[in-house]
C-alpha positions as CSV (number, residue, x, y, z in Angstrom):
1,X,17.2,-29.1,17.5
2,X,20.8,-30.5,16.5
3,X,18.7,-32.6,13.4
4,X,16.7,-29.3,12.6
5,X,19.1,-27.4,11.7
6,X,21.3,-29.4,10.0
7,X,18.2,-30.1,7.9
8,X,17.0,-26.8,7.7
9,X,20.8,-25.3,6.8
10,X,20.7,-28.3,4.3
11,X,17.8,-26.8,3.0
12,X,19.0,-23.9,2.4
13,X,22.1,-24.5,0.9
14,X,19.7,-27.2,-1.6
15,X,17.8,-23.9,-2.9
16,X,20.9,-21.3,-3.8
17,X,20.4,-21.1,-7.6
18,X,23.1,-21.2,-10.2
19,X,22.7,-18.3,-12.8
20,X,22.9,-20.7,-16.4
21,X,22.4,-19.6,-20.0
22,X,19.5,-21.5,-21.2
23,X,20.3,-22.2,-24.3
24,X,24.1,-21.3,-24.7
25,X,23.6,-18.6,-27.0
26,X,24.7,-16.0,-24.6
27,X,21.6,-14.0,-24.1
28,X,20.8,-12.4,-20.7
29,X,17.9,-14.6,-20.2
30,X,19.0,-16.9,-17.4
31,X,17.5,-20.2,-16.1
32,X,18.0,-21.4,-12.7
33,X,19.9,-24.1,-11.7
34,X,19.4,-25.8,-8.2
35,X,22.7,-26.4,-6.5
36,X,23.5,-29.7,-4.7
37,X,25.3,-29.7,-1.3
38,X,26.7,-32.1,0.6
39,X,24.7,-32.1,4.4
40,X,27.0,-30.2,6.8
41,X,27.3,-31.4,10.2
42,X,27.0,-29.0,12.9
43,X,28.2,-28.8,16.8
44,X,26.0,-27.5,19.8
45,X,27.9,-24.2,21.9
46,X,25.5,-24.7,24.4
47,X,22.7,-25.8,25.5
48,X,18.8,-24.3,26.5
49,X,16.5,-26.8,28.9
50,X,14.0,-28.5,26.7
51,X,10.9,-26.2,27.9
52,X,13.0,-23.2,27.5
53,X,13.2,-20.7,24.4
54,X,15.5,-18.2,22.1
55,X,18.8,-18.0,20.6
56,X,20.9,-21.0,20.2
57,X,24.7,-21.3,19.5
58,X,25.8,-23.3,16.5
59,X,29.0,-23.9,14.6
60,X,30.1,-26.1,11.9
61,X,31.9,-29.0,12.3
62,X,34.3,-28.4,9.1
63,X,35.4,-25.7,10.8
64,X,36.9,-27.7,13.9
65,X,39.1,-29.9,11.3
66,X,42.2,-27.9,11.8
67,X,41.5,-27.7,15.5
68,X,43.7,-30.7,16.2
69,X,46.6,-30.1,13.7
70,X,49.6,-29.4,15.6
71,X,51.6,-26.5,13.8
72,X,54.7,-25.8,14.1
73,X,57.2,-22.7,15.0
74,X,60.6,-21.4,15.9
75,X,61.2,-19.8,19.3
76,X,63.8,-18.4,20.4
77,X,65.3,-20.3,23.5
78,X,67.6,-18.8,26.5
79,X,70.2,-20.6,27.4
80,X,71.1,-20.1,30.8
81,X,75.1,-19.9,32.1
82,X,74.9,-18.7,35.4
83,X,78.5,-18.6,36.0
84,X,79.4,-16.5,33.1
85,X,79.7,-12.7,32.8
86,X,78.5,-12.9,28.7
87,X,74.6,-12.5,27.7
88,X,73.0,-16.3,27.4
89,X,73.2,-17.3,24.3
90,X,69.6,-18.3,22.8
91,X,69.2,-21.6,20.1
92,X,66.0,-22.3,18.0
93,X,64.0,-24.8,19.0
94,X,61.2,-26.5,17.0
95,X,57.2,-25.7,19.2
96,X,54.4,-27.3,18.5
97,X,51.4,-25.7,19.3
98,X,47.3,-26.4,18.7
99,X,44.9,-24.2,17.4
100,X,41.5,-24.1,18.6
101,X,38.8,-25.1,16.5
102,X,35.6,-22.8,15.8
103,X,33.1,-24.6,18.6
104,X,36.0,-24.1,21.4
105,X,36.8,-21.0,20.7
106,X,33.2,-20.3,20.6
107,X,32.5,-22.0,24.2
108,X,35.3,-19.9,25.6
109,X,33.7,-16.7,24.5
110,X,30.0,-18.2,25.4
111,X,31.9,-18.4,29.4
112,X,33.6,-14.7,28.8
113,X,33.1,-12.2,31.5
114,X,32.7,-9.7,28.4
115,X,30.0,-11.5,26.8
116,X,26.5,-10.6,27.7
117,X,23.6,-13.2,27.5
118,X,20.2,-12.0,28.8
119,X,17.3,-14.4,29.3
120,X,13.8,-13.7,29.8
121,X,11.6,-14.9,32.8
122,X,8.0,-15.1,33.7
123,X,8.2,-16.0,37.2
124,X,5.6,-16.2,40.0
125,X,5.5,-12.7,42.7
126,X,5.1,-9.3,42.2
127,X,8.6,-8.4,42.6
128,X,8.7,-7.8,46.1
129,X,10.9,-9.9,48.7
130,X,10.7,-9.4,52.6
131,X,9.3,-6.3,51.9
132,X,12.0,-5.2,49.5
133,X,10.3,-3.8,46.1
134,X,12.7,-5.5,43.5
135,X,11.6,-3.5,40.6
136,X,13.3,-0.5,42.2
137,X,16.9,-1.9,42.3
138,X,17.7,-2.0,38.7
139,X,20.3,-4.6,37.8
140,X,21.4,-6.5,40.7
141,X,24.0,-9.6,41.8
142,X,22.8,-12.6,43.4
143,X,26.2,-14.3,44.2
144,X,25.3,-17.9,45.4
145,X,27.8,-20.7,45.2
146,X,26.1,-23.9,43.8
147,X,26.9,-27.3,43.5
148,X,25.8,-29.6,40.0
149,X,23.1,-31.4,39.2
150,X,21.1,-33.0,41.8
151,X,23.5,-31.6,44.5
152,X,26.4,-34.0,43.2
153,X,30.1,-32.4,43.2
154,X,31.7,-29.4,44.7
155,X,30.3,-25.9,45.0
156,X,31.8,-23.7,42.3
157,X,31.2,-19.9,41.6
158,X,27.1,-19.0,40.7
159,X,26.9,-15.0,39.6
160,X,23.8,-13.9,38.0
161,X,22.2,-10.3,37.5
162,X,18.6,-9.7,37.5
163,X,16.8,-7.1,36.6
164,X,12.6,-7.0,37.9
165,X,11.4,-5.3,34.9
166,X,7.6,-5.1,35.8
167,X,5.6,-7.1,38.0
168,X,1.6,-7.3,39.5
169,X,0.0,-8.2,42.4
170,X,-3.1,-10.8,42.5
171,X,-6.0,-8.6,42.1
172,X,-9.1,-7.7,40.3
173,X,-9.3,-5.6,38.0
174,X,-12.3,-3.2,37.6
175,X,-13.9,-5.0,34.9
176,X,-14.0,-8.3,37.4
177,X,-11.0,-10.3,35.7
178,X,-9.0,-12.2,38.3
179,X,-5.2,-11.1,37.6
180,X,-2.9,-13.6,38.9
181,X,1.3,-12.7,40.3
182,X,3.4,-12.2,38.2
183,X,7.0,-10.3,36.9
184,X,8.9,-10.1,33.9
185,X,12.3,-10.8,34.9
186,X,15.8,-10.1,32.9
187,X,18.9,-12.5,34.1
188,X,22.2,-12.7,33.0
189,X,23.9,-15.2,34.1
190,X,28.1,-15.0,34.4
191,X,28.6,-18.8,34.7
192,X,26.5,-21.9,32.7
193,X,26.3,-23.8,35.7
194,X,23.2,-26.7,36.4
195,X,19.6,-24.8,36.6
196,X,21.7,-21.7,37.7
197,X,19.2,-18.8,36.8
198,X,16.1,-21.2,38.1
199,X,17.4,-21.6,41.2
200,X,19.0,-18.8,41.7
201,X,15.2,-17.1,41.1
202,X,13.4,-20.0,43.4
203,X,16.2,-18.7,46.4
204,X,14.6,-14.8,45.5
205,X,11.0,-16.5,46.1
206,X,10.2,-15.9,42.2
207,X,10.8,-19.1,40.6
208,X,10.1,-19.5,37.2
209,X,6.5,-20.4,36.1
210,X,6.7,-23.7,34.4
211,X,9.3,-25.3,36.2
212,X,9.1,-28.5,37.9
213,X,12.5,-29.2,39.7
214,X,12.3,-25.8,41.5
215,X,9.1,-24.3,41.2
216,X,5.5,-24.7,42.4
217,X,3.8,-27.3,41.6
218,X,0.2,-25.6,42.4
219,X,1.2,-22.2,40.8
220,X,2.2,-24.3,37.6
221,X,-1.1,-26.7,37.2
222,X,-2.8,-22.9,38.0
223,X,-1.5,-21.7,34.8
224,X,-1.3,-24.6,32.9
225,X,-5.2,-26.2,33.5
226,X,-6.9,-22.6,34.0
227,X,-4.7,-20.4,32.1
228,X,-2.8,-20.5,28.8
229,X,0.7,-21.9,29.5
230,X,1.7,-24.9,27.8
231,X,2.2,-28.2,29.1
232,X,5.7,-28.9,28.8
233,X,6.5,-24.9,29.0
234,X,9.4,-23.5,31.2
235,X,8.5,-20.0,31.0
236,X,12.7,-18.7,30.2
237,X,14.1,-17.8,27.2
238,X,17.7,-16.8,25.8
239,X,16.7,-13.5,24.1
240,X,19.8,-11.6,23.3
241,X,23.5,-13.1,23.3
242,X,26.4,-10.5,22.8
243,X,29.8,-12.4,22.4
244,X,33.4,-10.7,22.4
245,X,35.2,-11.3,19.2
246,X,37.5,-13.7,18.2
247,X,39.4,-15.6,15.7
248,X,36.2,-17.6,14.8
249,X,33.8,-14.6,14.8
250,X,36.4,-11.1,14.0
251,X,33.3,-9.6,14.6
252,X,31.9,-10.8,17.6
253,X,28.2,-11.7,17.7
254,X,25.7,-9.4,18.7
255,X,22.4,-11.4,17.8
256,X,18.2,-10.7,19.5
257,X,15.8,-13.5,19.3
258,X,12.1,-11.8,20.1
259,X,10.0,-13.1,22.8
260,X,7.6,-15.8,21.0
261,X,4.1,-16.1,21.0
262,X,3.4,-18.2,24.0
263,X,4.6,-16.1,26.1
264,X,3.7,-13.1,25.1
265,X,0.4,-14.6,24.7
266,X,0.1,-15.6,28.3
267,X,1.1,-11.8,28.9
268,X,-1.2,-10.2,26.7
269,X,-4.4,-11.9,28.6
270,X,-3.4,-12.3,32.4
271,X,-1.2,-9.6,32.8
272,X,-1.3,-6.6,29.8
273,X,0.2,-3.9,32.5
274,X,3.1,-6.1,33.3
275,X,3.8,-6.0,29.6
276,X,3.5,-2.2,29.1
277,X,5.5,-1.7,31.7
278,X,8.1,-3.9,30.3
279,X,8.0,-2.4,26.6
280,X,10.3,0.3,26.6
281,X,13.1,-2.2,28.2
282,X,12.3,-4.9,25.7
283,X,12.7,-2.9,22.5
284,X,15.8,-1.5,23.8
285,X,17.1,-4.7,24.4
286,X,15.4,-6.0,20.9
287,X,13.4,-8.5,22.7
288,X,10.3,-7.6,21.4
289,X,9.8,-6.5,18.1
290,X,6.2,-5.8,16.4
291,X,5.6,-5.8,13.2
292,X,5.2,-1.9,11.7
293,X,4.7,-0.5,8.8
294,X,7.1,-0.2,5.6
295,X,6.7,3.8,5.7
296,X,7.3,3.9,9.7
297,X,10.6,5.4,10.3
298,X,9.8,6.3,13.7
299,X,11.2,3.3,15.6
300,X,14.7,4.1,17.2
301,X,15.6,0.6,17.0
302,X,15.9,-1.6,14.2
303,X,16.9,-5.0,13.9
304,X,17.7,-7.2,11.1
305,X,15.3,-10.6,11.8
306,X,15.8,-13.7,10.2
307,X,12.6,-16.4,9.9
308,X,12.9,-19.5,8.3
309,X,10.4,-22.6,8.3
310,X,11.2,-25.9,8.0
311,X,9.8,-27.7,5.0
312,X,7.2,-30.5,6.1
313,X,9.3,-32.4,3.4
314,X,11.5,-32.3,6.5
315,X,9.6,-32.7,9.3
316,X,7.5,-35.6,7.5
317,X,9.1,-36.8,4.6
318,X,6.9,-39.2,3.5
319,X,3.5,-37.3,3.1
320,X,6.3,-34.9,0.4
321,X,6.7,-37.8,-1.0
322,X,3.1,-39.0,-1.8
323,X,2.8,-41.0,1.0
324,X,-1.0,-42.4,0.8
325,X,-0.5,-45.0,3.8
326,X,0.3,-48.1,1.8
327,X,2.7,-50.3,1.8
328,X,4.6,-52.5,-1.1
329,X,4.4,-56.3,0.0
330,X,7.5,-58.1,-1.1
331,X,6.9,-61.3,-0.4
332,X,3.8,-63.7,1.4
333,X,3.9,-67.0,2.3
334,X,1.1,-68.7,4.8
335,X,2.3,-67.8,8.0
336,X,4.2,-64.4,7.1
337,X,4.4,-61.4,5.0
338,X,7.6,-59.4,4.3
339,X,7.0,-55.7,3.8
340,X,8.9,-52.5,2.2
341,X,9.6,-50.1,5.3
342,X,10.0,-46.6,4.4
343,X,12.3,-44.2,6.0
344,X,10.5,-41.7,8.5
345,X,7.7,-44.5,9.2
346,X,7.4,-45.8,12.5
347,X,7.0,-49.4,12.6
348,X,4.2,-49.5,15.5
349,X,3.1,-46.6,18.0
350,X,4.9,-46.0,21.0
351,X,5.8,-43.6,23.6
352,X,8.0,-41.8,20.7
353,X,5.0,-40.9,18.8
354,X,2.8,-39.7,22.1
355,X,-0.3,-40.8,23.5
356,X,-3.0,-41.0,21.5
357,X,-5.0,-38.3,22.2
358,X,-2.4,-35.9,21.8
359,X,-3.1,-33.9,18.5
360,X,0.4,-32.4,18.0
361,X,1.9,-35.6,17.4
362,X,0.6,-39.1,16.9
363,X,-1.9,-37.5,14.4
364,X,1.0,-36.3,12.8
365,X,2.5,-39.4,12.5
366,X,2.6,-40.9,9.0
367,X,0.7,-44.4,9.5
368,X,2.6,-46.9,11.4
369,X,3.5,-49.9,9.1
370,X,2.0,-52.2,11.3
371,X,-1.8,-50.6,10.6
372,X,-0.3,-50.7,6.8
373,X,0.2,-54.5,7.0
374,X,-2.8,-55.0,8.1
375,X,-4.6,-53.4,6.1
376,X,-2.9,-54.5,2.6
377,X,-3.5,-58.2,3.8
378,X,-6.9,-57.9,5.8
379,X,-5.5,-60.0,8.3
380,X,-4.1,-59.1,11.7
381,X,0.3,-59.3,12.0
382,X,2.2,-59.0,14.4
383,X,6.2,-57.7,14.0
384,X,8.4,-60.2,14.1
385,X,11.6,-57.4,14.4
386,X,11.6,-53.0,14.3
387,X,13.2,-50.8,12.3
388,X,14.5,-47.6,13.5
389,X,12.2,-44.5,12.5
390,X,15.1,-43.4,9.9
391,X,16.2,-46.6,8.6
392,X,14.3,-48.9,5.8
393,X,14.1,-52.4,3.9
394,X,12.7,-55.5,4.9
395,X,10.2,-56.2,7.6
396,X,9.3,-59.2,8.6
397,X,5.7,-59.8,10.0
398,X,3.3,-63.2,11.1
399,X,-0.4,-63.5,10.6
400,X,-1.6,-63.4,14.4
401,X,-4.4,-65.9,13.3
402,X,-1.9,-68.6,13.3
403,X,-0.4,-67.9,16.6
404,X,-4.4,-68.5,17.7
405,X,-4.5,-71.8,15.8
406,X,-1.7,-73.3,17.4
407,X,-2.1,-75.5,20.3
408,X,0.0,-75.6,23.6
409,X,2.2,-78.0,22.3
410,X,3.2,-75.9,18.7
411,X,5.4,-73.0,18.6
412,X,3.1,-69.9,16.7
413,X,4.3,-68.4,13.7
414,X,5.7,-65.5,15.8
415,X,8.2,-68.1,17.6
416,X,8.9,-70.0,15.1
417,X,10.0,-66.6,12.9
């Protein structure tokens, strides 16, 4: 995500226009020019788990550049004479102080008491514990100490507030579709400690569908092999976060990041009542927002949202650049071939690019330049040396046919490279 959107931001920044006269003869008739940026580098606030969703904290790192530069000012300094009936006389004296830099001033409102950040959870139950019906309390505290990850370190403080929106019971419905448990959860947590809204839920005997470190592992092949939840899917996202103001941000930030697809998805077929029943709390809290009508005025809420798509001149550079899966051969001799590497082409397929039946990213893949070699030359190679994904030049590669022709006694090609 860090690469992402410094790419994306770079993007953006790439396509402000430049209004020009076209041909200097001062009509209004403008041309547009495309600005050139320099990429700006940008810092995490926090963090979301990698199968988790929503809103994610960003700032720039330009503005953390005064965050070390020690200022200086004069205070006024008491000198103390406790034997003496006069008022102490003060001196000036020289402080230095720091100011903090965008990111830690964002981190300290991010860990706030004032600042609000509400997640959303698909988690496994109907919302009732011990007999208890959750989804009648409202917001509530579960105050449960909690050490860090995998149990290492000291307990520290663990405050979260949940409210059970809307949940189901397993059942079947009158048209015969088997509806499995499930609630719609809202958490805020007060600390950012390790897992703390997971286990926190697991300890209420809702844990959240999709997780693997405190969930079930029967519930979550359930949903995953028979139902529509993604593989890698923790079912918790970050859908609203309402920071104090500060220095960094006079405003404060007050930004909703709708529920996506997937999960509303996986509501809309298994469990429709939950999320009818969880409607009216959603759009209050702008975590679900439909698309409507340009002469609709009826909605109470209304919310400013932002979209933005990443190029696939970003995501797969080479295919922008008329990438056909060739490959410019600098130099061969008998044993060898030296080849052009590209940036953004793997040199071979590995774990990076997924297993091969996995459609949402080795066939994605620009071709690897090993298939490249081997097809420019007809002959079978093997890499003598890798390039990183990003980097490019020269690539050194042997003919595998005389590795084969070499006897017991003879270093191959390969070695001898």
């Amino acid at each position: 995500m860090l690469q992402r959107v410094r790419d994306a931001l770079h993007d953006i920044d790439s396509r402000k226009l430049e209004d020009g006269d076209a041909d200097g003869d001062g009509d209004d008739e403008k041309v547009k020019v495309k600005v050139k940026v320099p990429m700006r580098k940008v810092n995490l606030v926090h963090r979301l788990d990698r199968g988790a969703s929503g809103a994610l904290l960003l700032t720039y790192a330009d503005a953390d550049a005064d965050a070390d530069a020690e200022t200086e000012t004069d205070v006024d300094t008491a000198m103390d004479q406790d034997d003496s009936e006069v008022a102490p006389s003060t001196s000036k004296s020289r402080s230095k102080t720091k100011t903090k830099g965008a990111t830690a001033q964002l981190i300290d409102a991010m860990a706030s008491d004032e600042s609000i950040k509400t997640y959303i959870a698909l988690v496994r139950g109907e919302g009732i514990l011990r007999g208890e019906d959750l989804k009648e309390k409202g917001w509530f505290e579960v105050n449960r100490p909690m050490k860090g990850e995998s149990g290492s370190g000291e307990e520290k403080e663990a405050i979260t507030q949940f409210h059970f929106v809307a949940g189901q019971p397993e059942y079947t419905d009158e048209d015969g579709v088997e509806r499995p448990r499930i609630s719609m959860v809202l958490a805020r947590p007060k600390q950012g400690r390790w897992h703390q809204i997971r286990r926190h839920l697991n300890g209420l005997s809702h844990p959240i569908l999709g997780d693997t470190s405190h969930g079930a592992s029967k519930v979550n092949r359930e949903w995953k092999e028979q139902r529509n939840m993604p593989g890698e899917r923790l079912c918790l996202h970050m859908g609203r976060m309402q920071l104090q103001p500060s220095e960094a941000v006079p405003e404060g930030i007050d930004v909703a990041c709708p529920m996506l697809d997937d999960m509303l998805d996986m509501l809309r077929v298994h469990a429709p009542q939950v999320l009818e029943d969880a409607r009216p709390m959603l759009e209050k809290e702008g975590l679900l927002v439909e698309r409507k009508d340009d002469d609709d005025h009826d909605c109470e809420y209304e919310y400013e949202v932002g979209e933005y798509k990443i190029p696939d001149a970003l995501l797969f550079q080479s295919a922008a650049a008329g990438d056909d899966g060739t490959v410019e051969i600098l130099e061969k001799g008998e044993h060898y071939v030296v080849a052009a590497k590209l940036p953004s082409i793997v040199c071979h397929h590995s774990s990076w690019t997924g297993k091969r039946s996995d459609p949402k990213r080795r066939w994605n893949e620009p071709v690897p330049m090993l298939q490249r070699v081997r097809d420019a030359t007809g002959q079978r190679v093997n890499l003598i040396h890798r390039l990183d994904r990003g980097a490019s030049g020269c690539l050194l590669l042997s003919f595998a046919q005389t590795n084969s022709d070499s006897n017991d006694n003879d270093n191959g090609a390969s070695a001898s490279a």
